[in-house]
Each structure stands twice: as C-alpha cells, then as structure tokens.
Backbone and ligand atoms as CSV (ligand in chain L), in Angstrom:
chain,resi,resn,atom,element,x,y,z
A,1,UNK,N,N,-13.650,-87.660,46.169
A,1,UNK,CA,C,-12.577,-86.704,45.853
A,1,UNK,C,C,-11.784,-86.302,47.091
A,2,UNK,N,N,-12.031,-86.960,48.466
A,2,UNK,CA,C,-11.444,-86.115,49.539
A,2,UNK,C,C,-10.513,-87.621,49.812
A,3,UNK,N,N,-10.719,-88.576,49.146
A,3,UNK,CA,C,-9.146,-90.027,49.562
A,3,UNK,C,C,-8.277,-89.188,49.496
A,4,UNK,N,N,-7.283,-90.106,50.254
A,4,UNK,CA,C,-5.771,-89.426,50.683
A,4,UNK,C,C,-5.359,-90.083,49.197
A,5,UNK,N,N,-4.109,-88.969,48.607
A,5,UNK,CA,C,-2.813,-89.312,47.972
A,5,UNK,C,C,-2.043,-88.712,48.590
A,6,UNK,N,N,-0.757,-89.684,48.223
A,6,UNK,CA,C,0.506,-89.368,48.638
A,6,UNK,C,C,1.312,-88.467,47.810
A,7,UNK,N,N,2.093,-87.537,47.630
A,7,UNK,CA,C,2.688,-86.761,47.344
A,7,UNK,C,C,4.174,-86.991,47.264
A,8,UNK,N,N,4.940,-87.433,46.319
A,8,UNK,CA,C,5.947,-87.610,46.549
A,8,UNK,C,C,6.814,-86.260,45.913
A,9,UNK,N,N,8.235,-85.925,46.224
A,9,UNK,CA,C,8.809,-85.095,45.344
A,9,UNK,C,C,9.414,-85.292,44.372
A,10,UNK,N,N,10.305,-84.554,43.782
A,10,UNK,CA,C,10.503,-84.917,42.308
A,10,UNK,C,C,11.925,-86.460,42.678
A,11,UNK,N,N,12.542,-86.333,44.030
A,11,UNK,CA,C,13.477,-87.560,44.089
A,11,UNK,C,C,12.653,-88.389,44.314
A,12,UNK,N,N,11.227,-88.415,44.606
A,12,UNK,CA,C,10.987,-89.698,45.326
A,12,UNK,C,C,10.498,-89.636,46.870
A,13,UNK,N,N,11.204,-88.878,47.548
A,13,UNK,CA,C,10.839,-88.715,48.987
A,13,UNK,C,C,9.601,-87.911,49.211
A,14,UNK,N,N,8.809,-88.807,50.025
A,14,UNK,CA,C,7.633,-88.363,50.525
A,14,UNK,C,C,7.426,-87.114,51.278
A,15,UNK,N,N,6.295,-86.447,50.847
A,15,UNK,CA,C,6.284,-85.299,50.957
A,15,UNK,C,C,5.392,-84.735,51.658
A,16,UNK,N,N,4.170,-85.221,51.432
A,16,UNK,CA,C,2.741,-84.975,52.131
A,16,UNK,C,C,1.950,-85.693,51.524
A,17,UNK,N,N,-0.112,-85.534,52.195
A,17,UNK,CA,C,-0.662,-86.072,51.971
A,17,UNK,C,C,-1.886,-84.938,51.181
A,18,UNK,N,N,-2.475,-85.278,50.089
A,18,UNK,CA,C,-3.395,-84.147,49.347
A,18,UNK,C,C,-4.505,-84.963,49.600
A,19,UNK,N,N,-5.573,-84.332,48.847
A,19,UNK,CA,C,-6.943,-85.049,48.670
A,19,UNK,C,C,-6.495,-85.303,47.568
A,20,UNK,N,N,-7.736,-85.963,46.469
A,20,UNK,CA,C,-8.105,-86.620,45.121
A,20,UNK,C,C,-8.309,-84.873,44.576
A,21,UNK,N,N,-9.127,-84.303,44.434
A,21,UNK,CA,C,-9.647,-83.193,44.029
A,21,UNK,C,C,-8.135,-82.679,43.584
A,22,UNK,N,N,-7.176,-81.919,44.965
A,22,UNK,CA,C,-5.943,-81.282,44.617
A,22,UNK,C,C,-4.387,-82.213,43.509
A,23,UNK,N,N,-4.467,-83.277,43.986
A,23,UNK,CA,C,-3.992,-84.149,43.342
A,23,UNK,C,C,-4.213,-84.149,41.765
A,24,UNK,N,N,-5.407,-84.300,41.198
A,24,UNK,CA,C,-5.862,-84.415,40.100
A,24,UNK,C,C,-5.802,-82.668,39.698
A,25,UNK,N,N,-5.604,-81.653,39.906
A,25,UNK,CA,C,-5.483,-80.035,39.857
A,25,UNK,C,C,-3.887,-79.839,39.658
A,26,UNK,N,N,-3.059,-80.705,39.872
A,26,UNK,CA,C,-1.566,-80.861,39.816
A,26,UNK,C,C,-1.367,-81.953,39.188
A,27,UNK,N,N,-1.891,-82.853,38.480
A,27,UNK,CA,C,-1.783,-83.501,37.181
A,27,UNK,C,C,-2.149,-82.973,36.562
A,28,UNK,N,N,-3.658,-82.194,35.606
A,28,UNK,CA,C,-3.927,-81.542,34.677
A,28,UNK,C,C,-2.822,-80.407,34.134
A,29,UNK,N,N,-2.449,-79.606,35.669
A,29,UNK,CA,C,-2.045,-78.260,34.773
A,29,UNK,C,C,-0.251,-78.742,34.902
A,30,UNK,N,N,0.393,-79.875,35.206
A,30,UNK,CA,C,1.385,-80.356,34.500
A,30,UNK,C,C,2.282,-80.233,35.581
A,31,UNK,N,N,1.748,-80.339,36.813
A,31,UNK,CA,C,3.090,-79.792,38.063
A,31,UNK,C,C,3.085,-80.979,38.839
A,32,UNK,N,N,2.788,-82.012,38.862
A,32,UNK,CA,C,3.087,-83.436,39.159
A,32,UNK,C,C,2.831,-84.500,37.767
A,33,UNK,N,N,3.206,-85.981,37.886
A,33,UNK,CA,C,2.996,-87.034,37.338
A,33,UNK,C,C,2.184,-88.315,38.414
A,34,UNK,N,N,1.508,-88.832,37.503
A,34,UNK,CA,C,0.861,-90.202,38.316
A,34,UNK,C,C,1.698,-90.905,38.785
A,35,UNK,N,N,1.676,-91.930,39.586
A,35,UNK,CA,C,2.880,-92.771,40.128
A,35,UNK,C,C,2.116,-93.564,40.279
A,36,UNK,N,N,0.741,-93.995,40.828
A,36,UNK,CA,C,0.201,-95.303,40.983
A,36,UNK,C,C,-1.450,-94.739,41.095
A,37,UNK,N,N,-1.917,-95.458,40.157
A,37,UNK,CA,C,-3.621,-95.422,39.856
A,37,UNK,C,C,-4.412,-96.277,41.355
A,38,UNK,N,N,-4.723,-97.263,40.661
A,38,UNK,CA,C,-5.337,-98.241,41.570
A,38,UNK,C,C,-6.341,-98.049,42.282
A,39,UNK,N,N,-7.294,-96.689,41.381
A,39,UNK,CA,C,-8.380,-96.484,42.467
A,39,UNK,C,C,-9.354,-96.150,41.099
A,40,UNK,N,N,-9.188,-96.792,39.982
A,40,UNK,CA,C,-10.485,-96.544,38.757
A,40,UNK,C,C,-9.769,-95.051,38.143
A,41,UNK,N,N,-11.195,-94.595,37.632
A,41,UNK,CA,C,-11.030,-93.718,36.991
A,41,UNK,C,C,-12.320,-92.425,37.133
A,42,UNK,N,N,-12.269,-91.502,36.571
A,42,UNK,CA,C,-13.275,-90.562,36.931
A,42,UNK,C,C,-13.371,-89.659,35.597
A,43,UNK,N,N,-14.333,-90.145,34.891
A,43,UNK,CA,C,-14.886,-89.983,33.633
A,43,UNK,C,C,-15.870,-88.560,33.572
A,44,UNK,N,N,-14.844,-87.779,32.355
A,44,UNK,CA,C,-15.946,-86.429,32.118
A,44,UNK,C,C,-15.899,-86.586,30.327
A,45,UNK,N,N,-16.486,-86.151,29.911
A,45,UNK,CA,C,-17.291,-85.261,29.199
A,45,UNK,C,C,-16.471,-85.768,27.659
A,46,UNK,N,N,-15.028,-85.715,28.009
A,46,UNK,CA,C,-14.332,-86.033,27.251
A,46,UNK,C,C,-13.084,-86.899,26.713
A,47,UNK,N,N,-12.979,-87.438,28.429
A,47,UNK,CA,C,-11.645,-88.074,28.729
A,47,UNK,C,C,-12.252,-88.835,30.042
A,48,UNK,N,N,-11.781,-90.129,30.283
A,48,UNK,CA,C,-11.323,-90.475,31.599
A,48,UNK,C,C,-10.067,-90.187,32.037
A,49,UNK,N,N,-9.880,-89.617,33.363
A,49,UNK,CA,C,-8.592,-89.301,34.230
A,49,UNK,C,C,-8.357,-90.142,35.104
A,50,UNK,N,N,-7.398,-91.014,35.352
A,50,UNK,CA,C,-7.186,-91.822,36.438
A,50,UNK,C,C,-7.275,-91.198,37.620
A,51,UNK,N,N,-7.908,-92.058,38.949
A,51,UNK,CA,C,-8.037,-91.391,40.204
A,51,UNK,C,C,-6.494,-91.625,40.715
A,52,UNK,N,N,-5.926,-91.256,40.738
A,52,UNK,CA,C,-4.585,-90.800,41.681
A,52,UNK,C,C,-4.071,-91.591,42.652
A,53,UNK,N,N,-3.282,-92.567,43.453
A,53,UNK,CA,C,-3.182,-92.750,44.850
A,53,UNK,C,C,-1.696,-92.717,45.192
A,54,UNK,N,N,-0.875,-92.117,44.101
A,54,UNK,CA,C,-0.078,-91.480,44.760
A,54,UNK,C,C,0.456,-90.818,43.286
A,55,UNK,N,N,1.012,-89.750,44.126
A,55,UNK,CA,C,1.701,-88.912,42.427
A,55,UNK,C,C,3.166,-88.420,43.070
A,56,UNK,N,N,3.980,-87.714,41.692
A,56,UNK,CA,C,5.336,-86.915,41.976
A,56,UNK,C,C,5.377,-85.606,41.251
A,57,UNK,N,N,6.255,-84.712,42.360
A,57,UNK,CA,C,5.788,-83.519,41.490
A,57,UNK,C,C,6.874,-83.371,40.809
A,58,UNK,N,N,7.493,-82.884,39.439
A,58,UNK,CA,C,7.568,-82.120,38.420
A,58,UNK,C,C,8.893,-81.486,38.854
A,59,UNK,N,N,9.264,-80.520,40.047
A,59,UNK,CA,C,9.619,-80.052,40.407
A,59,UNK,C,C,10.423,-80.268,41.609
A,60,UNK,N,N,11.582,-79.977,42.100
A,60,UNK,CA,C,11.726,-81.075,43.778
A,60,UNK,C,C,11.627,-79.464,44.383
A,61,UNK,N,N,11.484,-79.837,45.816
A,61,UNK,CA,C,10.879,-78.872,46.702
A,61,UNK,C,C,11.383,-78.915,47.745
A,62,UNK,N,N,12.562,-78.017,48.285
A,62,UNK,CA,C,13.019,-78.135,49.207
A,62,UNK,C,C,12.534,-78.024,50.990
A,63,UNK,N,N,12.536,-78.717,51.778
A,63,UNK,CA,C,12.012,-78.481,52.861
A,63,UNK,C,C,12.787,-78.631,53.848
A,64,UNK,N,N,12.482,-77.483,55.380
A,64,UNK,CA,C,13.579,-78.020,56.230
A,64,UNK,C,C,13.061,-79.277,56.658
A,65,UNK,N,N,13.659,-79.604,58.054
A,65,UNK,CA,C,13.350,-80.829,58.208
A,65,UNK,C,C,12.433,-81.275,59.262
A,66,UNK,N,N,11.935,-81.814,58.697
A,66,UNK,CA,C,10.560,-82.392,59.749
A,66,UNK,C,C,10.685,-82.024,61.056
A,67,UNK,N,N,9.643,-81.748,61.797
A,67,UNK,CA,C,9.583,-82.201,63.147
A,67,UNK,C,C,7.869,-82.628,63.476
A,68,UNK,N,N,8.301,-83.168,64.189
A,68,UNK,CA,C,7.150,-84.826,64.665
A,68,UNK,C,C,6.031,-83.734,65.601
A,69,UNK,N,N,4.950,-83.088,65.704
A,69,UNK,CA,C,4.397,-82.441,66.342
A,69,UNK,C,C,4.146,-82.696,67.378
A,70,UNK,N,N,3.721,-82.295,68.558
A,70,UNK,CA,C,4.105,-82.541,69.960
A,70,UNK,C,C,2.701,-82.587,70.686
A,71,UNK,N,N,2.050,-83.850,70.347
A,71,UNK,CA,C,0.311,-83.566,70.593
A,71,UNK,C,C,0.268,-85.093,71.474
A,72,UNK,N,N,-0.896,-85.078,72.284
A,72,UNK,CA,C,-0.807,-86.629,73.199
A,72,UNK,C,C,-1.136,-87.713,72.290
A,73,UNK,N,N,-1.523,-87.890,71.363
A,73,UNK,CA,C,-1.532,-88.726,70.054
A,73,UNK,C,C,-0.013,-89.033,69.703
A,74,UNK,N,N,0.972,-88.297,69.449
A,74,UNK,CA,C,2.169,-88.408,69.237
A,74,UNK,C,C,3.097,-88.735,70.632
A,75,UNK,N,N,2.882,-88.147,71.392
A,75,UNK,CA,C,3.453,-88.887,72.642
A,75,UNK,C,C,2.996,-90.498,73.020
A,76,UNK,N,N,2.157,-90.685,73.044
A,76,UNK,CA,C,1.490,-92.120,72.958
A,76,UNK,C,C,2.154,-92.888,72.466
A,77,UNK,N,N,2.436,-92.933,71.036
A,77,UNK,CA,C,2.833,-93.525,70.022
A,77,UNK,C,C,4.340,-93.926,70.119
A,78,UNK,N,N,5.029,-92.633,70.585
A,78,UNK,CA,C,6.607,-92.503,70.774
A,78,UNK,C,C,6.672,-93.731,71.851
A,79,UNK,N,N,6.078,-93.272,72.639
A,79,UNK,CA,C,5.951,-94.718,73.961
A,79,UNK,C,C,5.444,-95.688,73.328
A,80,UNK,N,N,4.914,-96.146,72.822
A,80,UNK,CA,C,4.604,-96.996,72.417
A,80,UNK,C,C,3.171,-97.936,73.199
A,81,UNK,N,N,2.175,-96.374,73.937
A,81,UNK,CA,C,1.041,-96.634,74.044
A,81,UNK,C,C,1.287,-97.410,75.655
A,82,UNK,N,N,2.476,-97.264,76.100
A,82,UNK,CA,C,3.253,-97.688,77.352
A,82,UNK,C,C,3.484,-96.566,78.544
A,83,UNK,N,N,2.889,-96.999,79.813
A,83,UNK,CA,C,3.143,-96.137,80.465
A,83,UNK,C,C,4.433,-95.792,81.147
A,84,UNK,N,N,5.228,-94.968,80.784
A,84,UNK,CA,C,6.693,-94.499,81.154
A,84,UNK,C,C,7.315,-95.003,82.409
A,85,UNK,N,N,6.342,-95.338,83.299
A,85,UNK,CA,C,6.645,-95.397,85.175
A,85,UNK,C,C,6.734,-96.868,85.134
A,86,UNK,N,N,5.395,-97.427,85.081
A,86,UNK,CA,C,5.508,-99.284,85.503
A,86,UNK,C,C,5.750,-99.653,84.104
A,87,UNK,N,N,5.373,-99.545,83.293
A,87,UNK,CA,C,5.853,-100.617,81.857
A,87,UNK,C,C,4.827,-101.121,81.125
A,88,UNK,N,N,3.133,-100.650,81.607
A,88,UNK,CA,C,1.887,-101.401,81.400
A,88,UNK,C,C,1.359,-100.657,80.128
A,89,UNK,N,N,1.132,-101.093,79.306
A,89,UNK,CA,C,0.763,-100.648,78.047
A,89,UNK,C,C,-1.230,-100.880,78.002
A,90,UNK,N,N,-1.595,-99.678,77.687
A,90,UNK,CA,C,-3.383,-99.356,78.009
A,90,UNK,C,C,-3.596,-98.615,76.915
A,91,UNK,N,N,-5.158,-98.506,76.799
A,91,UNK,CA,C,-5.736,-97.510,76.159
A,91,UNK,C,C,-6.489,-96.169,76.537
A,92,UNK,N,N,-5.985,-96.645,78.389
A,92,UNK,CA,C,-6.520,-95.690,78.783
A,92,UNK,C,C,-5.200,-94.717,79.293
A,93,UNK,N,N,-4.697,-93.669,78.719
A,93,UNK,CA,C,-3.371,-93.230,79.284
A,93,UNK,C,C,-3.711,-91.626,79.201
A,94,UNK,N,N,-2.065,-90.861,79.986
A,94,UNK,CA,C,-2.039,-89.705,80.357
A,94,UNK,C,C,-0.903,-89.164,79.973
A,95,UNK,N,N,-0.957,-87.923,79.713
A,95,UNK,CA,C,0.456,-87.140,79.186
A,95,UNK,C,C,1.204,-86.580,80.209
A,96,UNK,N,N,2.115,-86.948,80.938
A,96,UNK,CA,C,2.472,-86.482,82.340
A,96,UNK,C,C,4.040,-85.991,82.151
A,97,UNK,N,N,4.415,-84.292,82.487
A,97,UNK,CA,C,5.368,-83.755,82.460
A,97,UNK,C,C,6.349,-84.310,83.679
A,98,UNK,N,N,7.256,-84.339,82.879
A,98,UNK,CA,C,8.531,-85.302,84.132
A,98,UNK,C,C,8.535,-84.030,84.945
A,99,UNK,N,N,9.376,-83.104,84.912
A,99,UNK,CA,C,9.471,-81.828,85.542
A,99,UNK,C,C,8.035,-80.890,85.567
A,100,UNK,N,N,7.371,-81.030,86.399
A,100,UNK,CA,C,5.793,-80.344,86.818
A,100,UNK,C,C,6.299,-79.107,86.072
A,101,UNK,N,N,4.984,-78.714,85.318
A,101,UNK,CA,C,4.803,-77.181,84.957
A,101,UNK,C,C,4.657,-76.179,85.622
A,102,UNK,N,N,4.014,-76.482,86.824
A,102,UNK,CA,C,4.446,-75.517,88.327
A,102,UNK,C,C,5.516,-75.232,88.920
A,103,UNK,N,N,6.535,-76.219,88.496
A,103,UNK,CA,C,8.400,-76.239,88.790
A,103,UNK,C,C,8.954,-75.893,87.500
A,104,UNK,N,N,8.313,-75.124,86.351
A,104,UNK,CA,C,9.147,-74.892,85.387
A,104,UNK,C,C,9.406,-75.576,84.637
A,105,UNK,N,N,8.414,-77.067,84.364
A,105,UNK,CA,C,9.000,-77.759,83.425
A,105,UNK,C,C,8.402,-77.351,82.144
A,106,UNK,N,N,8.941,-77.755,80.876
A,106,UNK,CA,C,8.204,-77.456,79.450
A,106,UNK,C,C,7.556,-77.664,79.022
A,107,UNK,N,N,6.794,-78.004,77.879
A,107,UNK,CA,C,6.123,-78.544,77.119
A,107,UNK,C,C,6.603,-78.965,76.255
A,108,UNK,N,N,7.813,-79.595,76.037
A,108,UNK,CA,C,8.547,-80.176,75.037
A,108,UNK,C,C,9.380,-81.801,74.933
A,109,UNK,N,N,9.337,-82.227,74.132
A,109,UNK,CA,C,9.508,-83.454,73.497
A,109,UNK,C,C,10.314,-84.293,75.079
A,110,UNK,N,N,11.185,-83.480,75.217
A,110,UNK,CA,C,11.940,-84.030,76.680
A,110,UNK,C,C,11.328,-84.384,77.726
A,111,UNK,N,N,10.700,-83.489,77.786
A,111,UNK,CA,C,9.622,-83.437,79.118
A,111,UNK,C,C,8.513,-83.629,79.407
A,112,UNK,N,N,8.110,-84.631,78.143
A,112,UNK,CA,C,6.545,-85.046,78.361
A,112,UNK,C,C,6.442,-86.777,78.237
A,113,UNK,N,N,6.404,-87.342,79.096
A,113,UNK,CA,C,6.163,-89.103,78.832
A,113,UNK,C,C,4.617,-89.292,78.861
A,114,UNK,N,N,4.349,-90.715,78.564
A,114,UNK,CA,C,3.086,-91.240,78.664
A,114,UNK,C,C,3.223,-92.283,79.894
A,115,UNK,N,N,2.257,-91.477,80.328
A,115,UNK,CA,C,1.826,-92.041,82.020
A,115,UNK,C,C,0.024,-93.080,82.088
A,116,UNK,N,N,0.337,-93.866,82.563
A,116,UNK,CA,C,-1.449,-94.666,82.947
A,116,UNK,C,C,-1.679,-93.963,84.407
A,117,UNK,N,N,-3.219,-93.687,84.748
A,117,UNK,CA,C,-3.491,-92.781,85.454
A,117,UNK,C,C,-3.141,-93.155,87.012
A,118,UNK,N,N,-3.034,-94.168,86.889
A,118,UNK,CA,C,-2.372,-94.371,88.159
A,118,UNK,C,C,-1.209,-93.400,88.564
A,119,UNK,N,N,-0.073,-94.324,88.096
A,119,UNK,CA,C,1.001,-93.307,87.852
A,119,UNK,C,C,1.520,-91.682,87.914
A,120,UNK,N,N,0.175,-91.224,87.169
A,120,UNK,CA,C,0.217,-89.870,87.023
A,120,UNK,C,C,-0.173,-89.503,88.693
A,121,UNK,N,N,-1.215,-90.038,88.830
A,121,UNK,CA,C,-2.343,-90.151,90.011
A,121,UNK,C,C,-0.876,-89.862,91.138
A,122,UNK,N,N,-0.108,-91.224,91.678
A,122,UNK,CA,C,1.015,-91.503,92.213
A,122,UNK,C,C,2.202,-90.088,92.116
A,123,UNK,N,N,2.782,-89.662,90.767
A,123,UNK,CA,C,3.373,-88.797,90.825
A,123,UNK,C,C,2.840,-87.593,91.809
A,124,UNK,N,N,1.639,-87.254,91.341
A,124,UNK,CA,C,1.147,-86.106,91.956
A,124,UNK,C,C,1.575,-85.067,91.493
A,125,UNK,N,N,2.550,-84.718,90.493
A,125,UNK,CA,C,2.788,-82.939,90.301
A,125,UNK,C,C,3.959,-82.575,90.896
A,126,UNK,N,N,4.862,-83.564,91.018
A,126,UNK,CA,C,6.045,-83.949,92.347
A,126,UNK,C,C,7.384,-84.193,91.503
A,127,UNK,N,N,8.746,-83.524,91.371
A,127,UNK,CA,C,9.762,-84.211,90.730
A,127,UNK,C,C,9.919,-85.399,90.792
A,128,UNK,N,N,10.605,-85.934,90.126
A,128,UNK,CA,C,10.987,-87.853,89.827
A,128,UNK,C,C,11.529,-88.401,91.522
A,129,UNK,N,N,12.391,-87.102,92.139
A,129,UNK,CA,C,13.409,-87.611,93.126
A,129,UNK,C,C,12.405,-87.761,94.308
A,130,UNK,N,N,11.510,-86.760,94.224
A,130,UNK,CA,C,10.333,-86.863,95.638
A,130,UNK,C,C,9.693,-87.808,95.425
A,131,UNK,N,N,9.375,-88.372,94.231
A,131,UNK,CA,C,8.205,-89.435,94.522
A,131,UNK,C,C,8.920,-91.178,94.118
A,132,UNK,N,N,10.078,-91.236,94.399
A,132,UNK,CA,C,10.752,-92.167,93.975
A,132,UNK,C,C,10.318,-92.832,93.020
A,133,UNK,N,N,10.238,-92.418,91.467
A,133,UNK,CA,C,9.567,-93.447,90.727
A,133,UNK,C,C,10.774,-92.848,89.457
A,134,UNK,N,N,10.864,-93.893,88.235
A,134,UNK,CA,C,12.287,-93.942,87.450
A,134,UNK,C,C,11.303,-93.976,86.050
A,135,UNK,N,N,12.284,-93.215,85.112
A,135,UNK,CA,C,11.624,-93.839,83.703
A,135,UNK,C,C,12.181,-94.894,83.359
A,136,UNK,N,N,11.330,-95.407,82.070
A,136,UNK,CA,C,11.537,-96.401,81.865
A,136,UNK,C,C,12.974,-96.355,81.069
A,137,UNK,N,N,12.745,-94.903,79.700
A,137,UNK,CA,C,13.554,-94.522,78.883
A,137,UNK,C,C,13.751,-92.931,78.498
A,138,UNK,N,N,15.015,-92.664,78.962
A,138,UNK,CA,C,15.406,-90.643,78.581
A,138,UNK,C,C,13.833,-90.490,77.547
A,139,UNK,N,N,13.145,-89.161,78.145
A,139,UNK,CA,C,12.522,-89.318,76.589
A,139,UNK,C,C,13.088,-88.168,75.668
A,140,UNK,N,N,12.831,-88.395,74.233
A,140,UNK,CA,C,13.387,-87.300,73.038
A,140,UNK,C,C,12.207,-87.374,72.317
A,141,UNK,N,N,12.947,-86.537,71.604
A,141,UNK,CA,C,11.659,-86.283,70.249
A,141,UNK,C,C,12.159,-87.437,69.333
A,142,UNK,N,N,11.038,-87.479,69.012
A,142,UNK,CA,C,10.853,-88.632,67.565
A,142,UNK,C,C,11.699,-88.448,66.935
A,143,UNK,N,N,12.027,-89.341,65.803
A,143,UNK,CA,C,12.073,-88.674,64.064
A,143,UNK,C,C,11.076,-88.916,63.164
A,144,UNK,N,N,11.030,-87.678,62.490
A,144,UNK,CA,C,10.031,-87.343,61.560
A,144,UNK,C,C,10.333,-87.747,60.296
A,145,UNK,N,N,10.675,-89.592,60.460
A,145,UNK,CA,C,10.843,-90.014,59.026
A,145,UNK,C,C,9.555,-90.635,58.785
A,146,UNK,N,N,9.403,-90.915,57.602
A,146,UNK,CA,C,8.850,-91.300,56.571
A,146,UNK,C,C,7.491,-91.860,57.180
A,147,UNK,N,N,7.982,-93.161,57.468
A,147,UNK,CA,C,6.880,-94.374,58.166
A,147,UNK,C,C,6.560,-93.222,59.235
A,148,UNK,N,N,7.179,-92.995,60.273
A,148,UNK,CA,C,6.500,-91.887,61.262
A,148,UNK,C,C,5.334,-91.155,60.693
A,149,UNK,N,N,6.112,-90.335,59.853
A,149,UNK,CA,C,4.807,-89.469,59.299
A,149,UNK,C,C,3.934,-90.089,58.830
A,150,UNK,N,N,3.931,-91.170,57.843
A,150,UNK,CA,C,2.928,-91.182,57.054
A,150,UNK,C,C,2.009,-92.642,57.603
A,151,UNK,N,N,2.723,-93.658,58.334
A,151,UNK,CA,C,2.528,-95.074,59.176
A,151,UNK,C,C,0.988,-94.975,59.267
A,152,UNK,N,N,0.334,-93.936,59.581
A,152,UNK,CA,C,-1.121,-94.127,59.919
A,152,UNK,C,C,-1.673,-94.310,58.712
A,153,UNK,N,N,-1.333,-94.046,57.626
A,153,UNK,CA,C,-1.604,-93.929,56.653
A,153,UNK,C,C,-2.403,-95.409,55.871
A,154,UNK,N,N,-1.024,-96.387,56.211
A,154,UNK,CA,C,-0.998,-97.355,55.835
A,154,UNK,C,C,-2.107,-98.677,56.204
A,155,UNK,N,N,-2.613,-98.367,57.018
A,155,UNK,CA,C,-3.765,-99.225,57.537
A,155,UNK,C,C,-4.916,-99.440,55.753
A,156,UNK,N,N,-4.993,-98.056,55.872
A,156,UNK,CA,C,-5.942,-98.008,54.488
A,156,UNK,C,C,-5.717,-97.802,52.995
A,157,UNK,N,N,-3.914,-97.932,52.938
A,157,UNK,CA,C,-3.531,-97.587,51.363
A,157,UNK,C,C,-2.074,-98.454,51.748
A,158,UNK,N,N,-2.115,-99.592,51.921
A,158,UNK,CA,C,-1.307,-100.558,51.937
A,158,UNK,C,C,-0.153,-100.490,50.858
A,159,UNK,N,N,-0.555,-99.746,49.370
A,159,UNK,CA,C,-0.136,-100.139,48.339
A,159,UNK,C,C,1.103,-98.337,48.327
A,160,UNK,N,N,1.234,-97.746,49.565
A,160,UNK,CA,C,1.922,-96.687,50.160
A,160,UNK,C,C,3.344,-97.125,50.671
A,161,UNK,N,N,3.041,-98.164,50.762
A,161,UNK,CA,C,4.603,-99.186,51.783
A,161,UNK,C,C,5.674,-98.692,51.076
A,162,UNK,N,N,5.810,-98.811,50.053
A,162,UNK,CA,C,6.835,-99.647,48.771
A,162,UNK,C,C,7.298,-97.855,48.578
A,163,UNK,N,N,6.575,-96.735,48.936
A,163,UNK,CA,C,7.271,-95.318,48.559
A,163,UNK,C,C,7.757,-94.804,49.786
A,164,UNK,N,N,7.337,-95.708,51.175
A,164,UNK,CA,C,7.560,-94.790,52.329
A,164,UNK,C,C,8.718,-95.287,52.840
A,165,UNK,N,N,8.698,-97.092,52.975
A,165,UNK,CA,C,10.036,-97.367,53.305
A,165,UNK,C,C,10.795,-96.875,52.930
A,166,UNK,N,N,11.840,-96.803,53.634
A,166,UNK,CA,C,13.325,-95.957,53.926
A,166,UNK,C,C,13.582,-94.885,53.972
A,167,UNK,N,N,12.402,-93.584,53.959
A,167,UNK,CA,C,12.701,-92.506,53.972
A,167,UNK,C,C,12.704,-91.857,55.418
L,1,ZN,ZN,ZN,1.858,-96.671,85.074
C-alpha cells in the first residue's frame, strides 16, 4: 500500500506523487478516477478494487508554480553529476558556493555549483577572480517541469513516461 502513484489533475498535468493506501481513499469517496491499473487488484470482502498506478482528480487544482528545491541531490543533477571547474563527472562530489558564504554569498540556485573535491579543495573559500578558475556554465535554477520532478520516478514505473512527457 505505500507504491508510488502518480497524481494527475483534472487537465492531465502531473501533479504529485501519493501512496496506494491515499490513492485508493480518493477513488472510493469519488475525488479522483483510475487512469492506469497495471498493478492487480486488492480484494475485500465484497469487491475487488484495482491497485492504482496512476489516477486523475475530479477536480483541477490550481498551483503556483513549481520550484525545483535547492538540496545537493538537486544541484548534482542540474550539473549533471559534473564538476563545474574541470568538466570531470564523479560520484564522489561537493556543493561549492561560487561567492564564499564568508563574502556574502547565498544559498541560492545562482550560487551554488557542483564541485569534485579537488576543486573545492583548490578554490579554498576564495572568489572565482583570486583563484583563477572559470565555470563551466552561469548557474540558474532548474525548471520544475514534469520529467524534472517526477524523472526519478521512472526507473521503477516506466509505464509513467507517456503522462509526464511534455509537461
Ligand atoms: Zn573539479
């Protein structure tokens, strides 16, 4: 009861991710529809209910608009698991503020690349201009579309593709 479903809204656009348990609690009392089974069924007393693996709700639901959360998991990724300075892509990496937090820099989407420890090591805690070293690419924040959000997803519910593309 704790598999991921997908949540779509009443257009279609993906929305979030529920368990089985909540999913199936918003089919019964009539505030979503099934959209794709493909995971059996779960038999009581009086009825089998299809297990869920993705549903739509009933209702559309307005939301502002995404933003991509700002965690070293998500910085990683934005890089593309690449370290910002030389270009070497590892599994062993570091979240390194362009502008040092001791000089006032932020904690925000701008100002945080993915560094390999060298690099970081090399910077030292030092602006870009003192330690002569260049990014690779301006960094920004993500977008918080669709595949973004939900991409991890897909490793284990393949049959997710076909609702996430293009949103
Ligand atoms: Zn590096």
């Amino acid at each position: 009861m704790e598999a991921p479903v997908l949540v779509l809204n009443a257009n279609f656009e993906p929305l979030n991710v529920c368990n089985t348990r909540r999913a199936v609690c918003l089919i019964i009392s009539g505030k979503a529809d099934l959209v794709m089974n493909g995971r059996g069924y779960i038999q009581t007393v009086t009825r089998s209910i299809p297990i869920p693996s993705v549903i739509r709700l009933d209702q559309m639901i307005h939301r502002p608009r995404m933003h991509v959360r700002l965690t070293r998991r998500e910085v990683f990724r934005r890089d593309n698991y690449t370290c910002q300075y030389c270009g070497r892509r590892s599994n062993n990496l570091t979240v390194d503020h362009v502008v040092p937090k001791h000089l006032g820099g932020t904690h925000t989407w701008t100002n945080v690349v993915t560094a390999c420890p060298a690099c970081n090591h090399r910077k030292g805690g030092r602006p870009l201009e003192e330690c002569q070293m260049a990014l690779l690419q301006v960094p920004r924040e993500p977008p918080a579309n669709a595949h973004y959000r939900f991409g991890r997803h897909l490793e284990h519910n393949d049959e997710w593709e076909q609702f996430i593309r293009g949103w």
